[in-house]
Structure formats: structure tokens, C-alpha cells
Backbone as CSV, one residue per row, in Angstrom:
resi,resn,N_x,N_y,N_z,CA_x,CA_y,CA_z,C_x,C_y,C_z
1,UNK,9.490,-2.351,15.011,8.921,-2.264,13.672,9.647,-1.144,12.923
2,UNK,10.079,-1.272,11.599,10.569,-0.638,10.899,9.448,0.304,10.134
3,UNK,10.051,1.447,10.145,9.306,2.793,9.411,9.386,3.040,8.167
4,UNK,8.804,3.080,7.133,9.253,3.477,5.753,8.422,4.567,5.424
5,UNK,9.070,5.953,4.715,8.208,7.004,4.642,8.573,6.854,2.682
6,UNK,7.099,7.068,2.342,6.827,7.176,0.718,6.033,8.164,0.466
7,UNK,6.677,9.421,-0.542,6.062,10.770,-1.110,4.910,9.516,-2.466
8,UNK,3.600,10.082,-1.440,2.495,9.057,-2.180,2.388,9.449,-4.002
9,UNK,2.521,10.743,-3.921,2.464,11.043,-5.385,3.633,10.237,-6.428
10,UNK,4.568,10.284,-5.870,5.932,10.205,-6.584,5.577,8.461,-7.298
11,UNK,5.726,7.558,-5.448,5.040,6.269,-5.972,4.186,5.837,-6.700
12,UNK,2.652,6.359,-6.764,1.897,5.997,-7.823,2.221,6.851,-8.746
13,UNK,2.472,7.598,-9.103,3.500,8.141,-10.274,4.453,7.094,-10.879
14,UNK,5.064,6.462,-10.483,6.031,5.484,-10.234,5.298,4.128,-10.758
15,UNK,4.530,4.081,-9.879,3.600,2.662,-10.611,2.885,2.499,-11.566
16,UNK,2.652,3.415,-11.596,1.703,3.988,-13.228,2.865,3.594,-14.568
17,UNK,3.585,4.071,-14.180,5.259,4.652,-15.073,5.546,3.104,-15.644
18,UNK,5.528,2.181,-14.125,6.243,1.343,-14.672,5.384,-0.224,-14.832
19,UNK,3.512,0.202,-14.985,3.205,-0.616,-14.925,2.973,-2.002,-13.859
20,UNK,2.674,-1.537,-12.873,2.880,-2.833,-12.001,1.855,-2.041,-10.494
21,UNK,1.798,-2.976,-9.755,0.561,-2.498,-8.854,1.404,-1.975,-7.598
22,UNK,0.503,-1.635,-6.452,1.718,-1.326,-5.420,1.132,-2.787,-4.781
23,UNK,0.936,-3.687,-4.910,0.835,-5.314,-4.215,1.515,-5.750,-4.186
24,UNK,2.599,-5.665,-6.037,3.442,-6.389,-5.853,5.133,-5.856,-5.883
25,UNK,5.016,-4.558,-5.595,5.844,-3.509,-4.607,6.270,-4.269,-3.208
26,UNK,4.494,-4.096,-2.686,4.969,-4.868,-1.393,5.177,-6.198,-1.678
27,UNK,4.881,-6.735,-2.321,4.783,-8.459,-2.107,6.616,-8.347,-1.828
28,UNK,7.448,-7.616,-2.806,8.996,-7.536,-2.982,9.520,-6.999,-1.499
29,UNK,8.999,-6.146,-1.020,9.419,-5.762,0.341,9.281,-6.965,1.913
30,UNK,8.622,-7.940,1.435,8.480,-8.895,2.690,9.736,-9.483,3.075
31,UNK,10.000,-9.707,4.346,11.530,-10.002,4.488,11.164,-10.807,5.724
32,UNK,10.007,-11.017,6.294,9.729,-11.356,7.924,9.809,-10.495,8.777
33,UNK,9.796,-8.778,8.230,9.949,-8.347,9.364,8.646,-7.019,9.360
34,UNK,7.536,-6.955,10.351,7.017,-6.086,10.072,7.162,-4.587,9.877
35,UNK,6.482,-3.901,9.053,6.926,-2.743,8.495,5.801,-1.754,8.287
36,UNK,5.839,-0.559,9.096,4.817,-0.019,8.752,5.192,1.602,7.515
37,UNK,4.445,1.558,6.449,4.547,2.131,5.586,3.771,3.582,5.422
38,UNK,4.107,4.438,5.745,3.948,5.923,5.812,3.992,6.802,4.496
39,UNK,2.721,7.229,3.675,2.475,7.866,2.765,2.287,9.482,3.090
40,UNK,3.467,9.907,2.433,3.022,11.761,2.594,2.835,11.845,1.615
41,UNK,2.365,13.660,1.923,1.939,14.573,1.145,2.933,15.245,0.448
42,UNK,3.452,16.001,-0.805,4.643,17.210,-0.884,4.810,17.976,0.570
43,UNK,4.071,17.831,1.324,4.622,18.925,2.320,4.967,18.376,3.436
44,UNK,5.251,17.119,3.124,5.453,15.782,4.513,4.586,15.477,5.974
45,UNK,3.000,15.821,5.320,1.722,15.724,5.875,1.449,14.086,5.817
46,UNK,1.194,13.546,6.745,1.061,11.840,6.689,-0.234,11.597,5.981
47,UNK,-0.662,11.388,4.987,-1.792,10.821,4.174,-2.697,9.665,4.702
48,UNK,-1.995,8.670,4.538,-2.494,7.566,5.429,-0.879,6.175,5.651
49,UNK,-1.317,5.153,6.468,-0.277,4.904,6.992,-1.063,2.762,6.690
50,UNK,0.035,2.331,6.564,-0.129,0.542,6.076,1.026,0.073,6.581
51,UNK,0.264,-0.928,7.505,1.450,-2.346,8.163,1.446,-3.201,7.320
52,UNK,2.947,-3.288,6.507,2.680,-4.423,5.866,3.704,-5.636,7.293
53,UNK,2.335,-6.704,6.393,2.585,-8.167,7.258,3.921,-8.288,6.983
54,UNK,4.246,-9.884,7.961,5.414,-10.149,7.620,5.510,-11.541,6.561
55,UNK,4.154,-12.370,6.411,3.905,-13.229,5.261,2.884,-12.837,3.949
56,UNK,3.763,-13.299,2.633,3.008,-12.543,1.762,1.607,-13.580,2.053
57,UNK,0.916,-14.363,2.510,-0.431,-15.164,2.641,-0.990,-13.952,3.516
58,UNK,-0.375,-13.169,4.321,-0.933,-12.311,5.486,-1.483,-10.689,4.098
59,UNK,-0.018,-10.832,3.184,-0.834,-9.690,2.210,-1.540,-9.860,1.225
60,UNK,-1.790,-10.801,0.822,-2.822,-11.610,0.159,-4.031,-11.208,0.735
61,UNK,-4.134,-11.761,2.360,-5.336,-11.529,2.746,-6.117,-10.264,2.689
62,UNK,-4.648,-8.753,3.104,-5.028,-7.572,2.967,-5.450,-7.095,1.365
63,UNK,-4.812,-7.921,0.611,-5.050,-7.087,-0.811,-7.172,-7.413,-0.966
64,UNK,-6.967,-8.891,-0.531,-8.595,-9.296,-0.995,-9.385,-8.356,-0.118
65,UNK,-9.309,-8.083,1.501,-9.968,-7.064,1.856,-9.884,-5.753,1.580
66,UNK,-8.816,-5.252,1.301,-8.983,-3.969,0.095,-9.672,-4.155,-1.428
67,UNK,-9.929,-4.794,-1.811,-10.685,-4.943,-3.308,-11.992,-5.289,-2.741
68,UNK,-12.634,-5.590,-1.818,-13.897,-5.908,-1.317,-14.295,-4.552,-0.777
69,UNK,-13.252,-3.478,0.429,-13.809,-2.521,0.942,-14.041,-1.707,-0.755
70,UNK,-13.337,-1.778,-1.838,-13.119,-0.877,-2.920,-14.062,-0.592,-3.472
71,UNK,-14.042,-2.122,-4.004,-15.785,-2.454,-4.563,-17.100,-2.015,-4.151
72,UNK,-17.002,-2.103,-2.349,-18.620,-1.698,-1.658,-18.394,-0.156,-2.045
73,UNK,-17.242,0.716,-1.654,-17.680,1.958,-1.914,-17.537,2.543,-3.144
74,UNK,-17.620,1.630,-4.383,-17.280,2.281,-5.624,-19.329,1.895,-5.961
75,UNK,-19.593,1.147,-5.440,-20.565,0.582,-5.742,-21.978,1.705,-5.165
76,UNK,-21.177,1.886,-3.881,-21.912,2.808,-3.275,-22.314,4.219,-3.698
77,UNK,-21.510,4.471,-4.779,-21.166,5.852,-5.526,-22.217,5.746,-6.458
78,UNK,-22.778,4.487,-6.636,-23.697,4.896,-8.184,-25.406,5.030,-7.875
């Protein structure tokens, strides 16, 4: 499995900038080969860490269970 390390600020900095989500970031990164995606900190502290699949139907599935976990705990907040 291939490693990719992303300064998390810079990226959503980045996505913000240029308008577009990080879904379809990854959707562009699928190649068939799995990849696990490594978010630091400025001080190259691991934040949190995402396998992306190797079919975009496989990140499809992850995006809908991330907008469902999102929802319960945004929901949970009020």
C-alpha cells in the first residue's frame, strides 16, 4: 500500500481556495491501487489517517458513511 502524507491545513486551505470538496480530490487519485492517506499537523504530528479504496463505488460508499456519521454528531451538538 502506498503512503501519501498531506499538511491538513495547507489542503483544506487548498480546497476552500479552489472550491471543490476533498471527495472529489480523491475520487481523481483512484488508480486501483490502495492508498492510505496521512494528514499532519505543521509540526508533522499525524492528525488522522484515510484508506482510500481502490473503486470510486468503494468511495462513494465511504463519502455516504461520513455524511451520516457527520450528521448524527452535528445533530448531537444541539
Amino acid at each position: 500500500m502506498k503512503n501519501i502524507q498531506i499538511r491538513a491545513t495547507a489542503f483544506f486551505d487548498l480546497l476552500k481556495n479552489a472550491d471543490t470538496s476533498m471527495w472529489e480530490i480523491f475520487s481523481q487519485m483512484i488508480d486501483g491501487e490502495e492508498k492510505e492517506i496521512i494528514f499532519l499537523d505543521n509540526e508533522d504530528k499525524v492528525l488522522f489517517n484515510y484508506i482510500l479504496p481502490k473503486t470510486l463505488e468503494q468511495l462513494n460508499s465511504d463519502r455516504e458513511k461520513f455524511a451520516a456519521e457527520y450528521a448524527d454528531k452535528l445533530s448531537g451538538m444541539n
